[in-house]
C-alpha positions, -999 to 999 in steps of 0.1 A, spaced: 0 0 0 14 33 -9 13 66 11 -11 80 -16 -34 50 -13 -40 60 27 -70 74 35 -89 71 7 -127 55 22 -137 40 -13 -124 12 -27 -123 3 -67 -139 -25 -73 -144 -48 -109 -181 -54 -103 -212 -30 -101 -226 -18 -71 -251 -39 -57 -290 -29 -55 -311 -42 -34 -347 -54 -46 -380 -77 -30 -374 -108 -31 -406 -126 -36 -398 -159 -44 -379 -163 -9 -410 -148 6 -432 -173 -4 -406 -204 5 -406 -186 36 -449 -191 40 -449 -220 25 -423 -230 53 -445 -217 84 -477 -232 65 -461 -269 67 -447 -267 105 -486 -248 115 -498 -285 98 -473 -303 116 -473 -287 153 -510 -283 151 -518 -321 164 -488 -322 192 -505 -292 204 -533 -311 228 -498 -331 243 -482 -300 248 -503 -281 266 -508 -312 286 -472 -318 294 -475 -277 307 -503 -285 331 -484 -317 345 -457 -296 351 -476 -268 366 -493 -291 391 -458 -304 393 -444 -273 407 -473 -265 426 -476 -296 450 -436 -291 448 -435 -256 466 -466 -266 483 -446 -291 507 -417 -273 512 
């Protein structure tokens, strides 16, 4: 690097600039994505929220006897 080079922000570069634009095919893997685990998490969802209420009742009778 020479002493005229210091300094100097910008950088030359061989390619173009890049500019941003939507991106709509990305957006639609990205629903199609959340669409497929709402079908799959939708049935464990009774089993979860039974697992929470065991462990709630857990916890209670836990700090209940102490």
């Amino acid at each position: 690097m020479s002493a005229d080079d210091e300094g100097h922000p910008l950088i030359n570069m061989v390619t173009a600039p890049y500019r941003s634009h939507a991106d709509e095919e990305m957006t639609l893997v990205g629903l199609v994505y959340g669409l497929v685990l709402l079908v799959v998490m939708l049935p464990l969802l009774p089993f979860l929220v039974l697992i929470w209420i065991l462990v709630a009742i857990r916890n209670a009778a836990a700090g209940a006897s102490a």
